[in-house]
Structures are given as C-alpha cells and as structure tokens.
C-alpha positions, 0 to 999 in steps of 0.5 A, a space after each residue: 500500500 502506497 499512501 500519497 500525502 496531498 493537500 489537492 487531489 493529483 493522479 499518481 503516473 503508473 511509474 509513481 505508484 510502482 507496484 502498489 496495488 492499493 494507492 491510498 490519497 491522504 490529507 494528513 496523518 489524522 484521516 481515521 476514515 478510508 473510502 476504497 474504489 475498486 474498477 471493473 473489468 478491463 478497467 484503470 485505477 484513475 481512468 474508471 472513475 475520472 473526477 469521482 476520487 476527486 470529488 470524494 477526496 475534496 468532499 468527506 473530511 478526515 476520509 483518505 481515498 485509496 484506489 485499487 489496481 488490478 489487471 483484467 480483461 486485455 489488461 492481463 496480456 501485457 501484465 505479470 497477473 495473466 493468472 491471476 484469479 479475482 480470489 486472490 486479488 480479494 486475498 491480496 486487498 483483504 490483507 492489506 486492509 487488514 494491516 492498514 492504519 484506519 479505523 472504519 472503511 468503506 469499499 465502493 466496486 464497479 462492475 466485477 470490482 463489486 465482486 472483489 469488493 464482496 470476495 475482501 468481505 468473505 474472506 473477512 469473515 471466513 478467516 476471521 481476520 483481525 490485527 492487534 489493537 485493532 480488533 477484527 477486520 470485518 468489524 472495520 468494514 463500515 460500508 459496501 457500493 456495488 454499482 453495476 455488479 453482477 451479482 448473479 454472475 454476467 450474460 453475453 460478453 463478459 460472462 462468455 468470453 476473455 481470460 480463464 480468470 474472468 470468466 471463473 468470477 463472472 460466468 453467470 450462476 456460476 460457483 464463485 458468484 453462488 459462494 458470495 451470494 451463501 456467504 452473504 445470505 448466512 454471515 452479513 446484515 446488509 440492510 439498514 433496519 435490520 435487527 440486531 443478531 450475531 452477523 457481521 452488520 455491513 450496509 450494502 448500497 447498490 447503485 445501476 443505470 438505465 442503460 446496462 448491456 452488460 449487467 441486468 437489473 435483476 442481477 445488480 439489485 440481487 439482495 439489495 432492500 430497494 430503498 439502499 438502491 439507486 438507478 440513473 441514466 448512463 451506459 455501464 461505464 459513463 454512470 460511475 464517472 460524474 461530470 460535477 457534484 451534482 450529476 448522477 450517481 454521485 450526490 447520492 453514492 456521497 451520501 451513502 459513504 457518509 452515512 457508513 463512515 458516521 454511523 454507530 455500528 450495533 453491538 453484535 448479539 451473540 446467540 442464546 444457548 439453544 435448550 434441547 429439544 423435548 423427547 418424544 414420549 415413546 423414547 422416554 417412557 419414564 417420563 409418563 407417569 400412571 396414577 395408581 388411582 387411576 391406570 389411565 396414561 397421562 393426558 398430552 398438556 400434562 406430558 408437554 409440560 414436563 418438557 
C-alpha cells in the first residue's frame, strides 16, 4: 500500500505508484476514515472513475481515498497477473486492509470490482481476520457500493468470453458468484433496519443505470432492500464517472459513504444457548407417569409440560 500525502487531489503516473496495488490519497496523518474504489473489468485505477476520487477526496473530511489496481480483461496480456484469479486479488486487498492504519472503511466496486469488493468481505469473515489493537477486520468494514455488479454472475460478453480468470468470477450462476451470494445470505446484515443478531452488520448500497448491456437489473439489485438502491441514466461505464457534484450517481453514492463512515455500528448479539429439544414420549417412557388411582396414561398438556 502506497499512501500519497496531498493537500489537492493529483493522479499518481503508473511509474509513481510502482507496484502498489492499493494507492491510498491522504490529507494528513489524522484521516481515521478510508473510502476504497475498486474498477471493473478491463478497467484503470484513475481512468474508471475520472473526477469521482476527486470529488470524494475534496468532499468527506478526515476520509483518505485509496484506489485499487488490478489487471483484467486485455489488461492481463501485457501484465505479470495473466493468472491471476479475482480470489486472490480479494486475498491480496483483504490483507492489506487488514494491516492498514484506519479505523472504519468503506469499499465502493464497479462492475466485477463489486465482486472483489464482496470476495475482501468473505474472506473477512471466513478467516476471521483481525490485527492487534485493532480488533477484527470485518468489524472495520463500515460500508459496501456495488454499482453495476453482477451479482448473479454476467450474460453475453463478459460472462462468455476473455481470460480463464474472468470468466471463473463472472460466468453467470456460476460457483464463485453462488459462494458470495451463501456467504452473504448466512454471515452479513446488509440492510439498514435490520435487527440486531450475531452477523457481521455491513450496509450494502447498490447503485445501476438505465442503460446496462452488460449487467441486468435483476442481477445488480440481487439482495439489495430497494430503498439502499439507486438507478440513473448512463451506459455501464459513463454512470460511475460524474461530470460535477451534482450529476448522477454521485450526490447520492456521497451520501451513502457518509452515512457508513458516521454511523454507530450495533453491538453484535451473540446467540442464546439453544435448550434441547423435548423427547418424544415413546423414547422416554419414564417420563409418563400412571396414577395408581387411576391406570389411565397421562393426558398430552400434562406430558408437554414436563418438557
């Protein structure tokens, strides 16, 4: 991880961030919050969003934005990363994250970059990763963005062609999208209201356009509650890259970040011990009493309440 100490937002050249997945842009040393933008398919660090980074750097106070780079698509022909699969770079980010300085984070994933949003997040829960004075990890993930993600997995292009490591995470009801989906389902609260329980509380936005080729309504709002969605005009890519503060998506993927980074998270509850269910009386016959008064068997109500 690579952190940038900027007054105003600059773009780093690929030759300044190196080998640096993660390259973090920071005010100063008191920033405690972290907003994470992971790109898509075939996608560039600064080129998928263009002045979105800027304006989230300008707009959340004490928030570092850290970007994260990764090879996919045709990126992958000329890169040392021709192999490598959206599970390890999920591991890879996952461990960075973990090791890193802030206390609440936030990940915000276009495209296929919301299924690696959502792999750092299994991966989370499923090691139970933690860092010392720190705590758990997942207990620092305040937030998740999906915008745009196949959640269920792509149709045509994306879903069908490219490299073998693409294709494993977006091919549609495939085992990788199945396995999110199990985790999330069993492990994750994501919506607003929910009550309290011993899951892993995360509040999940997802945020699609009204002209998607690639990803289907269905499969980007796939568990998401409608009031944590948003859909504006756009293509698949123009909608992530705003041309002011007021345009699409943005004003409310700003809001939806502050609300995570400024929001008490609940105490998770931790289960009741379950008692033992009753026998059923013909496996407990000493259980049934008979009266010497009266040889006739225990009425029902009598023997469920000895249970």
């Amino acid at each position: 991880m690579k952190i940038e100490h900027q007054e105003t937002f600059k773009a780093l050249a690929p030759a300044e961030t190196g080998v640096e997945s993660l390259v973090v842009h920071q005010r100063g040393d008191d920033d405690r919050c972290l907003v994470v933008l992971i790109h898509g398919w075939n996608g560039d660090r600064y080129g998928t969003w263009q002045l979105l980074p800027r304006f989230l750097f300008e707009d959340l106070d004490e928030c570092a934005v850290g970007l994260y780079g990764y090879s996919s698509g045709f990126k992958r022909v000329w890169s040392d990363q021709f192999r490598v699969t959206v599970e390890q770079h999920a591991k890879e980010l996952a461990d960075t994250l973990r090791d890193c300085p802030y206390g609440r984070i936030v990940l915000v994933g276009h495209s296929m970059g919301g299924l690696l949003a959502k792999a750092v997040v299994a991966r989370l829960i499923q090691t139970g990763s933690h860092r010392d004075g720190f705590g758990p990890t997942i207990g620092r993930m305040s937030g998740l963005v999906l915008l745009a993600t196949p959640q269920a997995g792509a149709k045509g292009f994306l879903g069908r062609y490219g490299f073998a490591a693409d294709k494993a995470a977006l091919r549609l009801h495939g085992r990788f999208v199945a396995d999110l989906a199990e985790v999330f389902t069993n492990h994750v609260r994501i919506g607003l209201d929910e009550a309290a329980t011993d899951k892993a509380w995360l509040p999940t936005f997802a945020g699609t356009t009204t002209k998607d080729r690639w990803v289907t309504g269905l499969s980007a709002h796939f568990g998401i509650p409608s009031n944590q969605s948003k859909t504006v005009r756009g293509t698949h890519t123009t909608f992530v890259k705003p041309a002011s503060r007021g345009s699409g998506l943005y004003p409310w993927l700003r809001d939806q970040i502050q609300f995570c980074l400024s929001t008490e998270r609940p105490k998770p509850v931790t289960p009741a011990a379950t008692p033992p269910p009753c026998a059923s009386l013909r496996h407990q016959p000493s259980r049934v009493r008979l009266s010497t008064s009266d040889a006739t068997e225990t009425p029902r109500s009598s023997v469920a309440r000895t249970c």
